[in-house]
mmCIF entry with sequence, helices, sheets and N, C-alpha, C, O atoms, coordinates in Angstrom:
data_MODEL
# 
_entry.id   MODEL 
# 
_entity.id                         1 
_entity.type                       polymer 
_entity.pdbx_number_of_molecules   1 
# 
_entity_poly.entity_id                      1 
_entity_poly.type                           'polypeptide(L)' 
_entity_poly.nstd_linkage                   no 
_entity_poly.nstd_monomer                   no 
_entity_poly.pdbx_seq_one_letter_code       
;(UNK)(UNK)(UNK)(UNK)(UNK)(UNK)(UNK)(UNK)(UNK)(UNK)(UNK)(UNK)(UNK)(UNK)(UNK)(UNK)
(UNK)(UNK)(UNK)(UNK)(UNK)(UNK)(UNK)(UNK)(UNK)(UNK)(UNK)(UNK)(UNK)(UNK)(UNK)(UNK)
(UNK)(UNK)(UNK)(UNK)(UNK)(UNK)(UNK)(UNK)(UNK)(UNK)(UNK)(UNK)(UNK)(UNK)(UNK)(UNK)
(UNK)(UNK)(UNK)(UNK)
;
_entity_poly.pdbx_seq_one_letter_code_can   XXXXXXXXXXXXXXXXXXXXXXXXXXXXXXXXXXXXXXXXXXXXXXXXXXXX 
_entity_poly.pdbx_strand_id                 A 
# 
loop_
_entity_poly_seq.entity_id 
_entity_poly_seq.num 
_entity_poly_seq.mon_id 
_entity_poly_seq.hetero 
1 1  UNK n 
1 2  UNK n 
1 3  UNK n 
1 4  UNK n 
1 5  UNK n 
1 6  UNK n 
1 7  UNK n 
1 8  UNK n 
1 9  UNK n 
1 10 UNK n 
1 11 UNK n 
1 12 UNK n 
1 13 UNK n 
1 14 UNK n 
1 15 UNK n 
1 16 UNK n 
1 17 UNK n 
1 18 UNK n 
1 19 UNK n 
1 20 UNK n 
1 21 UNK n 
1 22 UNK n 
1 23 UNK n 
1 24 UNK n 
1 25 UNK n 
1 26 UNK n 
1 27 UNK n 
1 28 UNK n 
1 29 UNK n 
1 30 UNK n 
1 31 UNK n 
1 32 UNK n 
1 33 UNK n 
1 34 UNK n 
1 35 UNK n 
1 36 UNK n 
1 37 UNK n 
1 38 UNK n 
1 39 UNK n 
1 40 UNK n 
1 41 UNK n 
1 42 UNK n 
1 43 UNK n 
1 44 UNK n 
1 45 UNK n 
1 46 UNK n 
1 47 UNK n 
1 48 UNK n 
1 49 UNK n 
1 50 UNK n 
1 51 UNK n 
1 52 UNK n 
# 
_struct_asym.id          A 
_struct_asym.entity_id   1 
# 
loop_
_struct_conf.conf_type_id 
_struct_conf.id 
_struct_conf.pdbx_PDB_helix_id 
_struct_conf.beg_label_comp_id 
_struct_conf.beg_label_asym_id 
_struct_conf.beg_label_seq_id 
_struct_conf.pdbx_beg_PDB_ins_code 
_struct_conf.end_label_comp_id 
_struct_conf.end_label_asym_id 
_struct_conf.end_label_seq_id 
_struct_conf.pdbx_end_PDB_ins_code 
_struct_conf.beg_auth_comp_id 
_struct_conf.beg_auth_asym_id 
_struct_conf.beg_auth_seq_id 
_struct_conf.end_auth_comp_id 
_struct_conf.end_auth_asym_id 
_struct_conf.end_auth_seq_id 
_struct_conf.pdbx_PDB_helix_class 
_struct_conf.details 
_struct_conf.pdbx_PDB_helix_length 
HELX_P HELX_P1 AA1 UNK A 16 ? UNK A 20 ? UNK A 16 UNK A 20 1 ? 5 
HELX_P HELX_P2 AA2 UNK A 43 ? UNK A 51 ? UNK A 43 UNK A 51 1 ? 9 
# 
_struct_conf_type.id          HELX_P 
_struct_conf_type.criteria    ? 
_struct_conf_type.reference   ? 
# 
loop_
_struct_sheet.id 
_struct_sheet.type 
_struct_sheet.number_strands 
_struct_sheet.details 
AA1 ? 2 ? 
AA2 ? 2 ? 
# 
loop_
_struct_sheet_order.sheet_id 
_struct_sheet_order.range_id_1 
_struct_sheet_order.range_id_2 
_struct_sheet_order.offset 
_struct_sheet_order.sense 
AA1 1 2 ? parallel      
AA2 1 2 ? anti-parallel 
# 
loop_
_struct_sheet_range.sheet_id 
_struct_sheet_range.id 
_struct_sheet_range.beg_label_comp_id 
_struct_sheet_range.beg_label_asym_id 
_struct_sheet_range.beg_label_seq_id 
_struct_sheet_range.pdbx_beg_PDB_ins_code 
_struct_sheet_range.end_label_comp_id 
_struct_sheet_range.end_label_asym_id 
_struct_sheet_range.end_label_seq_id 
_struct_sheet_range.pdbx_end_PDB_ins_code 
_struct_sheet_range.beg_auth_comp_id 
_struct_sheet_range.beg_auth_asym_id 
_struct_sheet_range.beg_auth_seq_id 
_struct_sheet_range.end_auth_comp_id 
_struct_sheet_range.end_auth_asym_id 
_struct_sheet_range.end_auth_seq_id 
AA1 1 UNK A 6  ? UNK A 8  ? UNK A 6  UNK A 8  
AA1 2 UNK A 24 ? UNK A 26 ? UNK A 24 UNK A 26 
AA2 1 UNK A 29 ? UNK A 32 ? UNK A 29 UNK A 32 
AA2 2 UNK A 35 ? UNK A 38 ? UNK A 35 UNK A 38 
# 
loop_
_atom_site.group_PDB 
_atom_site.id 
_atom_site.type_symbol 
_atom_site.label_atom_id 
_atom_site.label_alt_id 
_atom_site.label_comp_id 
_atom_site.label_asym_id 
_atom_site.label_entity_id 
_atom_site.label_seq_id 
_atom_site.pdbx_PDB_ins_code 
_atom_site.Cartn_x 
_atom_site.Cartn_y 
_atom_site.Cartn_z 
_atom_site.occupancy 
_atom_site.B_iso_or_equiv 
_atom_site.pdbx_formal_charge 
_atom_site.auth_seq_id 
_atom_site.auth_comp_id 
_atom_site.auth_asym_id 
_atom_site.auth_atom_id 
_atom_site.pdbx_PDB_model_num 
ATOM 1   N N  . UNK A 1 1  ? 85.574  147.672 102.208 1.00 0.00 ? 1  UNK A N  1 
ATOM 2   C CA . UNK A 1 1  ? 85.561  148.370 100.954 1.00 0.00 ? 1  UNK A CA 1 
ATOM 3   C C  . UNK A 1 1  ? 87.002  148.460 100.434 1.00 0.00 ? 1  UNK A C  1 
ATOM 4   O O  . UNK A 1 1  ? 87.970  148.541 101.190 1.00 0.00 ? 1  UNK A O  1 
ATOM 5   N N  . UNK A 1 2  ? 87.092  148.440 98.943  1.00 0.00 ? 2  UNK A N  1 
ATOM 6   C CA . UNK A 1 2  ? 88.470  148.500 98.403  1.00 0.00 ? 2  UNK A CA 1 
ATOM 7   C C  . UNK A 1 2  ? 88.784  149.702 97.498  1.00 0.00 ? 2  UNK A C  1 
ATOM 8   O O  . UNK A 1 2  ? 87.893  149.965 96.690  1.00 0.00 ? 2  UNK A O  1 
ATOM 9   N N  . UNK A 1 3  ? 89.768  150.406 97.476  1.00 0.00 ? 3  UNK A N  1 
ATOM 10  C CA . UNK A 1 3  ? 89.901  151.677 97.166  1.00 0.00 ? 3  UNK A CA 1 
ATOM 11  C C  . UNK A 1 3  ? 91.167  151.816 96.090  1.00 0.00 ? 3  UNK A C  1 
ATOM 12  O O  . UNK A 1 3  ? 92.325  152.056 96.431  1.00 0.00 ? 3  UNK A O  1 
ATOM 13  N N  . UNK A 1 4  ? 90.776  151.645 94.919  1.00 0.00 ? 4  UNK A N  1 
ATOM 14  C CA . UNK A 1 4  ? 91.794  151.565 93.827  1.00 0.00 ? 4  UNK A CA 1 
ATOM 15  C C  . UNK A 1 4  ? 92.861  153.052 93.206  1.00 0.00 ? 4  UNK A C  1 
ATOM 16  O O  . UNK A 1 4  ? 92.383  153.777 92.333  1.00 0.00 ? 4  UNK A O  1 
ATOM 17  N N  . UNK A 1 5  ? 93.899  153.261 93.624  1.00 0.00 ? 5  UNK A N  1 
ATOM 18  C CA . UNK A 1 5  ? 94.011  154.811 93.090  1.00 0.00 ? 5  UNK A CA 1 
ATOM 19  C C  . UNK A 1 5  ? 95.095  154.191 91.668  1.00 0.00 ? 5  UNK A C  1 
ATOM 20  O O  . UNK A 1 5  ? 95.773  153.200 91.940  1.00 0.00 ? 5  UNK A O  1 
ATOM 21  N N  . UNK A 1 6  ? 95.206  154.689 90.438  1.00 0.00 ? 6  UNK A N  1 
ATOM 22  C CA . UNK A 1 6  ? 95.446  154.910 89.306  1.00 0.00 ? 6  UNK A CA 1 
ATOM 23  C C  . UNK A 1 6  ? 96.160  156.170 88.741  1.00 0.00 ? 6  UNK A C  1 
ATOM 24  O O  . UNK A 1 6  ? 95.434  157.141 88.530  1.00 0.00 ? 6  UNK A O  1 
ATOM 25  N N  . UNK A 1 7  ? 97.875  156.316 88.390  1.00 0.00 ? 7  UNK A N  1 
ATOM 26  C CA . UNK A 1 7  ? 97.853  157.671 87.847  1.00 0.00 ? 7  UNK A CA 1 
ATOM 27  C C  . UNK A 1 7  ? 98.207  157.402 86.804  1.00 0.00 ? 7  UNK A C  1 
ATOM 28  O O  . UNK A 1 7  ? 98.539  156.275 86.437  1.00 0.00 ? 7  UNK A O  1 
ATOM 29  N N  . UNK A 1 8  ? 98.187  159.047 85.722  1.00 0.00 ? 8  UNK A N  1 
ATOM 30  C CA . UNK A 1 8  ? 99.395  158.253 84.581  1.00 0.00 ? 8  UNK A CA 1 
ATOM 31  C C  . UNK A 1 8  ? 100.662 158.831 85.099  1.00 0.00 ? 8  UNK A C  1 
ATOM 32  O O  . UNK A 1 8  ? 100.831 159.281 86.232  1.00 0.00 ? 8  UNK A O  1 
ATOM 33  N N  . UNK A 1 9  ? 101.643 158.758 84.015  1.00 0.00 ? 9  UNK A N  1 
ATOM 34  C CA . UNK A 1 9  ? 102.989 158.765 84.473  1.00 0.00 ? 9  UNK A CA 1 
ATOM 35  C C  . UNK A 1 9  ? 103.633 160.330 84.322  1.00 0.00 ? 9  UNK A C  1 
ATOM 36  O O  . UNK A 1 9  ? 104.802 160.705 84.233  1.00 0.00 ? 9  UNK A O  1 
ATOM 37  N N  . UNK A 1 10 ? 102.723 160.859 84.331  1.00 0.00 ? 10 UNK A N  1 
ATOM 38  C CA . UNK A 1 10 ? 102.914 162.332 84.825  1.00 0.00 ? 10 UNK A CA 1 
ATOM 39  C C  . UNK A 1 10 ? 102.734 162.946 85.949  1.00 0.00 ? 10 UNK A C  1 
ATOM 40  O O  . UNK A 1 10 ? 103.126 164.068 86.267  1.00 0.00 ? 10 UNK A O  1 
ATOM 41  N N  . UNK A 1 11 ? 101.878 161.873 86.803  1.00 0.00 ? 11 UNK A N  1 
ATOM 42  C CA . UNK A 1 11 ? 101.923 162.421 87.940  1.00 0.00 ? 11 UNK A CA 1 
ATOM 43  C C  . UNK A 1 11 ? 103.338 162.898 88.952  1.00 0.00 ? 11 UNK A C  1 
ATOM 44  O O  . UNK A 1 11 ? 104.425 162.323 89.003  1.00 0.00 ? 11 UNK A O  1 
ATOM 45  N N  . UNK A 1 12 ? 102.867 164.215 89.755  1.00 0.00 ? 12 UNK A N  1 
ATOM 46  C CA . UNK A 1 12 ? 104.179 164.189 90.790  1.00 0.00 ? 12 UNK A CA 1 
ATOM 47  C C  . UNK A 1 12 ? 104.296 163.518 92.299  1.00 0.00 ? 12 UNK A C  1 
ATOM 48  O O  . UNK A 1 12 ? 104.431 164.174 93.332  1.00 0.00 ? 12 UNK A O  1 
ATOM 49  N N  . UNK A 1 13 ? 104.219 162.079 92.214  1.00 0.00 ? 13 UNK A N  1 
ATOM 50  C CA . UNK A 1 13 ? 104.484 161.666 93.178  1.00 0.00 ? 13 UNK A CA 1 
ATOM 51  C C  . UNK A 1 13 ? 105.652 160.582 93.030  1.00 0.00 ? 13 UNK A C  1 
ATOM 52  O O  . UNK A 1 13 ? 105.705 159.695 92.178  1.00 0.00 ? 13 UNK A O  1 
ATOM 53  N N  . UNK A 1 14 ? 106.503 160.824 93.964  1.00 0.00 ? 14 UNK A N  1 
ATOM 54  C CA . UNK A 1 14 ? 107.622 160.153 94.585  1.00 0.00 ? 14 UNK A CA 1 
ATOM 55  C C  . UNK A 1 14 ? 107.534 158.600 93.719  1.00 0.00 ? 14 UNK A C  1 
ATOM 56  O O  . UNK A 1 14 ? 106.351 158.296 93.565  1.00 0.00 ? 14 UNK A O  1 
ATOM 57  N N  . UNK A 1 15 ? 108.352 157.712 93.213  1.00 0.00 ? 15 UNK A N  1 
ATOM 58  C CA . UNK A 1 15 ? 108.312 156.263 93.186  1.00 0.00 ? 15 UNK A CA 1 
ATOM 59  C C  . UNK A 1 15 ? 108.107 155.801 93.805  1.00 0.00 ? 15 UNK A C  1 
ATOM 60  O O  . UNK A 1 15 ? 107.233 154.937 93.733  1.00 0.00 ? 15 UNK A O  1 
ATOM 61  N N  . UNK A 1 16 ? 109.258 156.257 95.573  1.00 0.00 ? 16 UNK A N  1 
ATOM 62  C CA . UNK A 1 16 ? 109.042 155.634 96.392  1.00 0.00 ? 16 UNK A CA 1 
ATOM 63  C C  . UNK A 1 16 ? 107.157 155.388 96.906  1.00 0.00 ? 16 UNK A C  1 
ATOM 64  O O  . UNK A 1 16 ? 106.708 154.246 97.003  1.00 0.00 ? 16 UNK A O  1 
ATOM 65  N N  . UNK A 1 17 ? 106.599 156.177 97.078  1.00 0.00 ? 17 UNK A N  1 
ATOM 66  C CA . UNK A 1 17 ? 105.548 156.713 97.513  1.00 0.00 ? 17 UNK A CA 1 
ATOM 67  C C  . UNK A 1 17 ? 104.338 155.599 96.661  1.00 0.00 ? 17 UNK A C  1 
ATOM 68  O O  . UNK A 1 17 ? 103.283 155.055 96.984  1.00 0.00 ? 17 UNK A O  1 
ATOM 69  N N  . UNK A 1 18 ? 105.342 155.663 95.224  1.00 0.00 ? 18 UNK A N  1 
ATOM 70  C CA . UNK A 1 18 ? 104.062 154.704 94.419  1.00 0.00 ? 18 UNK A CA 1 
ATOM 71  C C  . UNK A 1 18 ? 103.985 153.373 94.819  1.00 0.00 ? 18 UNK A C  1 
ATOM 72  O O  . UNK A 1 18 ? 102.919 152.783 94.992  1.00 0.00 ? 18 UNK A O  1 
ATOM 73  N N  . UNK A 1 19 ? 104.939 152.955 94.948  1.00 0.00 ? 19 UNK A N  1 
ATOM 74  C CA . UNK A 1 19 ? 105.669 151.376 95.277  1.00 0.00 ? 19 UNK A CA 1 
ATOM 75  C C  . UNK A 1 19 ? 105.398 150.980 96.558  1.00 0.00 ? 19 UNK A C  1 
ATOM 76  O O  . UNK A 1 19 ? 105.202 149.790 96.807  1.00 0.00 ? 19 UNK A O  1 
ATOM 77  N N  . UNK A 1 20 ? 105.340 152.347 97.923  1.00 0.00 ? 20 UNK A N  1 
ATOM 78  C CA . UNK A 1 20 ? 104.881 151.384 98.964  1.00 0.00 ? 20 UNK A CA 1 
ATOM 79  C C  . UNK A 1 20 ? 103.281 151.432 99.009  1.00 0.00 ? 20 UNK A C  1 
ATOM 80  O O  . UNK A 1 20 ? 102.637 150.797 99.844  1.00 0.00 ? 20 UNK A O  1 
ATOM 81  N N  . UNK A 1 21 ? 102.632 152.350 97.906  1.00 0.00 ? 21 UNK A N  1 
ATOM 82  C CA . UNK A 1 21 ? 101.161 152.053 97.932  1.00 0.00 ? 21 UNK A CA 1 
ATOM 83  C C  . UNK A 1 21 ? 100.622 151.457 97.012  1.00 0.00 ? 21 UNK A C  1 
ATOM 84  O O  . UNK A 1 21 ? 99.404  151.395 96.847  1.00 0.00 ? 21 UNK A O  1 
ATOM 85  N N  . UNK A 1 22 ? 101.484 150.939 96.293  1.00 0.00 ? 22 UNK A N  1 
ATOM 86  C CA . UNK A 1 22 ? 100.684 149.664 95.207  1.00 0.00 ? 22 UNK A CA 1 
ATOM 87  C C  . UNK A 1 22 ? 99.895  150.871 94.447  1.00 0.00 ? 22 UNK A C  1 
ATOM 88  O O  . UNK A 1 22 ? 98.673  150.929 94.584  1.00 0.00 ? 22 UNK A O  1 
ATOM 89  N N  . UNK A 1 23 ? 100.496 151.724 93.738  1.00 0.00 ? 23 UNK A N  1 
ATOM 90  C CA . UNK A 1 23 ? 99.561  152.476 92.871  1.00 0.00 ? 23 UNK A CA 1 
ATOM 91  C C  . UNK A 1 23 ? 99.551  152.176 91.550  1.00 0.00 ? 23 UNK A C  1 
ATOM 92  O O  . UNK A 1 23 ? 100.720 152.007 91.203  1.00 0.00 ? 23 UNK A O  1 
ATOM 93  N N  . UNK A 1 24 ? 98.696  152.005 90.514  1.00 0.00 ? 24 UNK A N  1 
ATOM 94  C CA . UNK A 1 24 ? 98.896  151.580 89.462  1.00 0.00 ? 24 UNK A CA 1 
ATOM 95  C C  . UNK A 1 24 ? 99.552  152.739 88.527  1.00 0.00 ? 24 UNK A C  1 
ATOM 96  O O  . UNK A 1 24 ? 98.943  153.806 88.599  1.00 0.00 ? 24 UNK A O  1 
ATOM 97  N N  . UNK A 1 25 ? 100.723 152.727 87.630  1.00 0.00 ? 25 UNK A N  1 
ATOM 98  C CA . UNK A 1 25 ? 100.520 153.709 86.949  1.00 0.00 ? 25 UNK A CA 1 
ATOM 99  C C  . UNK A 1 25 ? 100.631 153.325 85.333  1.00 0.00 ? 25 UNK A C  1 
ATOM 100 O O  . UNK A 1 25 ? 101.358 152.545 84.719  1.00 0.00 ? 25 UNK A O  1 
ATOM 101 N N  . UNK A 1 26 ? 99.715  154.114 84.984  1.00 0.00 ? 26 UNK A N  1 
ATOM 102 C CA . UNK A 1 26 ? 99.312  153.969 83.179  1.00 0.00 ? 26 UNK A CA 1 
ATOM 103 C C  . UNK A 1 26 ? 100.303 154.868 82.397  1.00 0.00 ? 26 UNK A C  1 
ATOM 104 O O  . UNK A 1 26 ? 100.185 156.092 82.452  1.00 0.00 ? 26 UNK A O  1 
ATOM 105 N N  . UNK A 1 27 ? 101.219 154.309 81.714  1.00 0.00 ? 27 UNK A N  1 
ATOM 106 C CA . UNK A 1 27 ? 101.789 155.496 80.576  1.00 0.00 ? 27 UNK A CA 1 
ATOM 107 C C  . UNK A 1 27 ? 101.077 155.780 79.854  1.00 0.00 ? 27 UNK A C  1 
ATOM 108 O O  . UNK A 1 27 ? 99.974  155.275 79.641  1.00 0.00 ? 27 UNK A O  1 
ATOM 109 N N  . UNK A 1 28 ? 101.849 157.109 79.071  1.00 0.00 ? 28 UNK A N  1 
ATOM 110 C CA . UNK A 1 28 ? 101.365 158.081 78.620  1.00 0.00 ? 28 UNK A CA 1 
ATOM 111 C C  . UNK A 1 28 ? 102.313 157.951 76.905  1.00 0.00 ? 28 UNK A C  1 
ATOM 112 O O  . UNK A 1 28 ? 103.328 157.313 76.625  1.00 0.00 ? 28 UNK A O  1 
ATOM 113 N N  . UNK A 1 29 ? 101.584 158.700 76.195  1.00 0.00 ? 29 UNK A N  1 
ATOM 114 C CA . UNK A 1 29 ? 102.438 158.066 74.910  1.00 0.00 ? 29 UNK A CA 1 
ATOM 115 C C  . UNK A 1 29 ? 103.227 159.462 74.716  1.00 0.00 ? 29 UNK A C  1 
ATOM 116 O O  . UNK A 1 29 ? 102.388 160.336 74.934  1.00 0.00 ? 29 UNK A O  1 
ATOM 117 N N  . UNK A 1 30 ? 104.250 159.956 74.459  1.00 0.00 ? 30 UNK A N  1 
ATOM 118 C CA . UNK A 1 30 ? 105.495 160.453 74.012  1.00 0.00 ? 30 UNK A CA 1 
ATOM 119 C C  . UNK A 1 30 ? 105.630 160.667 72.542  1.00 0.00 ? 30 UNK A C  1 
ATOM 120 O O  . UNK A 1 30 ? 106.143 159.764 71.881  1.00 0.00 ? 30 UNK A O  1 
ATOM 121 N N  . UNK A 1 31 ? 105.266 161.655 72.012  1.00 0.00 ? 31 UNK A N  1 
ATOM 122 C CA . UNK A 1 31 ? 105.088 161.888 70.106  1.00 0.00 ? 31 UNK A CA 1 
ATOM 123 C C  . UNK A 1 31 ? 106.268 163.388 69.887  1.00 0.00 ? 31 UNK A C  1 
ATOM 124 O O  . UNK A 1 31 ? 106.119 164.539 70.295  1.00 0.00 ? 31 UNK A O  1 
ATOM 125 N N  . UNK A 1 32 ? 107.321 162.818 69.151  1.00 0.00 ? 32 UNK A N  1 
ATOM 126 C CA . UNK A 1 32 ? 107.644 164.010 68.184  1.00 0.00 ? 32 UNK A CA 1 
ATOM 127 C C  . UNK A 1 32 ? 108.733 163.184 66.905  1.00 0.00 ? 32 UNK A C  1 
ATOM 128 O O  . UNK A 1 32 ? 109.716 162.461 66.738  1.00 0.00 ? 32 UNK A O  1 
ATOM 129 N N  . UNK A 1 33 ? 107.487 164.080 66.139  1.00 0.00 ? 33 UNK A N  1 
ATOM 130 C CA . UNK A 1 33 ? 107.102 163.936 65.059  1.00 0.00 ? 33 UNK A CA 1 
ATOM 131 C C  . UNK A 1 33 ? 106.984 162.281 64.552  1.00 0.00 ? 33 UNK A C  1 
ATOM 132 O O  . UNK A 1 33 ? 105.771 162.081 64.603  1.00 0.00 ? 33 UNK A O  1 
ATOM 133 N N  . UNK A 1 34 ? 107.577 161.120 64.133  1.00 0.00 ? 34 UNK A N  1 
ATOM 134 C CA . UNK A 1 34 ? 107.372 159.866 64.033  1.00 0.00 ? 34 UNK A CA 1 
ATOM 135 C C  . UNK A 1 34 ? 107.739 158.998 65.259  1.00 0.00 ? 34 UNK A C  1 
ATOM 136 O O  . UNK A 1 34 ? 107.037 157.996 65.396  1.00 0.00 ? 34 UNK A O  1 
ATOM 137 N N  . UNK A 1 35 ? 108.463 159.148 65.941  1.00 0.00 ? 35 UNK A N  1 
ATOM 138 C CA . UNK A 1 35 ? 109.218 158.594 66.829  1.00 0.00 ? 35 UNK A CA 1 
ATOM 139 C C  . UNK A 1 35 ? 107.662 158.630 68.196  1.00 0.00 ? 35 UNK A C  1 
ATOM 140 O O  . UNK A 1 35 ? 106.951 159.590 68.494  1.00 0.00 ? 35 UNK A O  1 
ATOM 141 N N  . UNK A 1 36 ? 107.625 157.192 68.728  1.00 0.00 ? 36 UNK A N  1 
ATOM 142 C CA . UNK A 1 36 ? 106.441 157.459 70.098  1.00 0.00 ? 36 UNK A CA 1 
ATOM 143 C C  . UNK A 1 36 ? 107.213 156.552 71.236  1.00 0.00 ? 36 UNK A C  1 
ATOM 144 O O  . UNK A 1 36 ? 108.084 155.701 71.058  1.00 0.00 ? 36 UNK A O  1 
ATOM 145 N N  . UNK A 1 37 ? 106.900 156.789 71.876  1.00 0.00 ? 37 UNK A N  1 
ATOM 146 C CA . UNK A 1 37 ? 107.650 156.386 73.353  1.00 0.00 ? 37 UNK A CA 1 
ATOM 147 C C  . UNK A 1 37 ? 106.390 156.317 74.275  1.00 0.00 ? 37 UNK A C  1 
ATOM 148 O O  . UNK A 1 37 ? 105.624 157.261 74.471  1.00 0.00 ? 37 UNK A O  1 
ATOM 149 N N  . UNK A 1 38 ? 106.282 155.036 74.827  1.00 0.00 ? 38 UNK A N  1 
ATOM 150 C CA . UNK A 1 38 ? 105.254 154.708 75.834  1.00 0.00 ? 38 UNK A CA 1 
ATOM 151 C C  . UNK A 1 38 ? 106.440 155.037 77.329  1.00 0.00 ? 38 UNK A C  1 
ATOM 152 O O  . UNK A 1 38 ? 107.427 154.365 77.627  1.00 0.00 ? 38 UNK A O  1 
ATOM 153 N N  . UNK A 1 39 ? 105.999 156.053 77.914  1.00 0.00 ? 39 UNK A N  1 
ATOM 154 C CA . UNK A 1 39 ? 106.131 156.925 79.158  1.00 0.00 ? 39 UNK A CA 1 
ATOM 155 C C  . UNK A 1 39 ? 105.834 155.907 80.277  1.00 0.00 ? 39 UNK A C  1 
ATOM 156 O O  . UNK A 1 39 ? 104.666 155.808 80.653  1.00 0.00 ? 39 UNK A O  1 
ATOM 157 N N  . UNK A 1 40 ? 107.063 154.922 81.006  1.00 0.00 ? 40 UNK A N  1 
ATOM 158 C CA . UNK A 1 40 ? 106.410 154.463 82.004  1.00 0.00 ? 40 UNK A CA 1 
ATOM 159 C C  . UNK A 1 40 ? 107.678 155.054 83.347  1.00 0.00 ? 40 UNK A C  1 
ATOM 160 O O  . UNK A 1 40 ? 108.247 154.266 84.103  1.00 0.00 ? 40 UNK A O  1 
ATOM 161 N N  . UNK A 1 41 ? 107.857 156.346 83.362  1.00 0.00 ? 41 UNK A N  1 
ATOM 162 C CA . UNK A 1 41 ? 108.808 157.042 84.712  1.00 0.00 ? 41 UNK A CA 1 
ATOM 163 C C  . UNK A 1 41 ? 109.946 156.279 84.092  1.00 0.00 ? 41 UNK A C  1 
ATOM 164 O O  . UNK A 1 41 ? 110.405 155.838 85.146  1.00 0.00 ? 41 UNK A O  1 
ATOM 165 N N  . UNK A 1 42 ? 110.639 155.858 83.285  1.00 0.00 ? 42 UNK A N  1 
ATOM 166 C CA . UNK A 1 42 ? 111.880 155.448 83.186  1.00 0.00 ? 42 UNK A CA 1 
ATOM 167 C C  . UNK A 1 42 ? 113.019 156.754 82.538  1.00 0.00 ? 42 UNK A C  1 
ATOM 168 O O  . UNK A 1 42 ? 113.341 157.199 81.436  1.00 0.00 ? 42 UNK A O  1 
ATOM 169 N N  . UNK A 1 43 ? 113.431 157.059 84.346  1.00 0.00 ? 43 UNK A N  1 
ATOM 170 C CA . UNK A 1 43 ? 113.955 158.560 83.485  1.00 0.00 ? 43 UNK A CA 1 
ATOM 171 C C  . UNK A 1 43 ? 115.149 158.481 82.514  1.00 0.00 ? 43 UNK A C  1 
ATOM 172 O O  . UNK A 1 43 ? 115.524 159.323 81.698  1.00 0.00 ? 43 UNK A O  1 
ATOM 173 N N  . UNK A 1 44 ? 115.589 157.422 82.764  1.00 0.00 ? 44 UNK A N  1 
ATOM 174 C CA . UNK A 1 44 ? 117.077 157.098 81.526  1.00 0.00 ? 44 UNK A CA 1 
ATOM 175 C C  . UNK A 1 44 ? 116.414 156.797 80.145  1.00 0.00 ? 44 UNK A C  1 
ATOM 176 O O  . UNK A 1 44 ? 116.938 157.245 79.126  1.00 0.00 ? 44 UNK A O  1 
ATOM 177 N N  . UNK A 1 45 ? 115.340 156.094 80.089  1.00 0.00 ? 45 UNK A N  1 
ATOM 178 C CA . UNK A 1 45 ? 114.783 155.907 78.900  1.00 0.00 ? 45 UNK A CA 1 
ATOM 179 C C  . UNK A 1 45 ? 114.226 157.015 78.266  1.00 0.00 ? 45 UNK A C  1 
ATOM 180 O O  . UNK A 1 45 ? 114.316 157.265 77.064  1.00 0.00 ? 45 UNK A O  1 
ATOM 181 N N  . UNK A 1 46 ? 113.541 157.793 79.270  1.00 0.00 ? 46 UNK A N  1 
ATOM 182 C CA . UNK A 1 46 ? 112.486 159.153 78.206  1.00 0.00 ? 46 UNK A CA 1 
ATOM 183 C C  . UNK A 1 46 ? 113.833 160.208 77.845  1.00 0.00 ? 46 UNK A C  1 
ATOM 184 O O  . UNK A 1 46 ? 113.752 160.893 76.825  1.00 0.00 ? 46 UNK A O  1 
ATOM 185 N N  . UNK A 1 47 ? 115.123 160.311 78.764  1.00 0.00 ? 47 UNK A N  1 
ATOM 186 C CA . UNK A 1 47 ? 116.269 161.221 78.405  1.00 0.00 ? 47 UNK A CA 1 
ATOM 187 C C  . UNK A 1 47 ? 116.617 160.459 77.023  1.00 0.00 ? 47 UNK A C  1 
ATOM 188 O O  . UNK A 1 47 ? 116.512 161.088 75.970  1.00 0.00 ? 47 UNK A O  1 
ATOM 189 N N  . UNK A 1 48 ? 116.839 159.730 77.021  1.00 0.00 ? 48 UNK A N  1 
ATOM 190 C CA . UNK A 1 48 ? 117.517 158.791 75.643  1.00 0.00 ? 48 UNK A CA 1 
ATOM 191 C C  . UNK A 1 48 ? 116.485 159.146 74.644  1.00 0.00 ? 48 UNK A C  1 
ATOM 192 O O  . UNK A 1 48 ? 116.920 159.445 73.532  1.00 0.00 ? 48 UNK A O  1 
ATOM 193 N N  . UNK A 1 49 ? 115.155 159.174 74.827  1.00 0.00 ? 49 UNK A N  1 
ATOM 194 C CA . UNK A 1 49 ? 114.069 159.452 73.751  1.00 0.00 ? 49 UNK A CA 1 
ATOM 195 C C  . UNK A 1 49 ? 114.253 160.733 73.748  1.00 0.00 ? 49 UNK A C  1 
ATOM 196 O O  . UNK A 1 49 ? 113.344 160.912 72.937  1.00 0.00 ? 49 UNK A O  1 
ATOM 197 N N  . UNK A 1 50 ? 114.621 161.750 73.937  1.00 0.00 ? 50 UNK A N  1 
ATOM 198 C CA . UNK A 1 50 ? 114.136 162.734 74.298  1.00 0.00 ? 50 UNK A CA 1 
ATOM 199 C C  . UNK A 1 50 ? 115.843 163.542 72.960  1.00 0.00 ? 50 UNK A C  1 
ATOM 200 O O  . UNK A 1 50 ? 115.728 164.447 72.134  1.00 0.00 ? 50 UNK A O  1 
ATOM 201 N N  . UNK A 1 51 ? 116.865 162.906 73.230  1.00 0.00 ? 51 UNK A N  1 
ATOM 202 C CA . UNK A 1 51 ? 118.492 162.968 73.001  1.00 0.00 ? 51 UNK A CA 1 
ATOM 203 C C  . UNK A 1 51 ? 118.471 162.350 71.787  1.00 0.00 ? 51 UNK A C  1 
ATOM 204 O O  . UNK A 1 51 ? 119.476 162.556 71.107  1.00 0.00 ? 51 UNK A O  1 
ATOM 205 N N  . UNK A 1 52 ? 117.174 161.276 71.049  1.00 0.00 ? 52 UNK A N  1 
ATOM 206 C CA . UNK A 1 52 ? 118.025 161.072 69.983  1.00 0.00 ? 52 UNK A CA 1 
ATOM 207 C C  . UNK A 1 52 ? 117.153 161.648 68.812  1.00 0.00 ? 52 UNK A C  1 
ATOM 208 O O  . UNK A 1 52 ? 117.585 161.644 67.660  1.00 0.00 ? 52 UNK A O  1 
# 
């Protein structure tokens, strides 16, 4: 049997943790006001979205 686990990118688990279990993760979309940002854990990227 094969056992698929899936989070989005809010979950709180470790990278490391995602990466040695092959977990899939789905972003999440990022809205204020016009500006959207597809959320994939890139913490330099969502700070930069977040700063400008």
């Amino acid at each position: 049997m094969r056992i698929g686990i899936v989070v989005d990118s809010a979950c709180d688990l470790p990278q490391e943790f995602i990466a040695e279990h092959n977990i899939v993760l789905l972003p999440i979309t990022v809205r204020i006001g016009e500006a959207v940002l597809a959320d994939h854990r890139d913490e330099q990227a969502t700070l930069s979205f977040l700063h400008a």
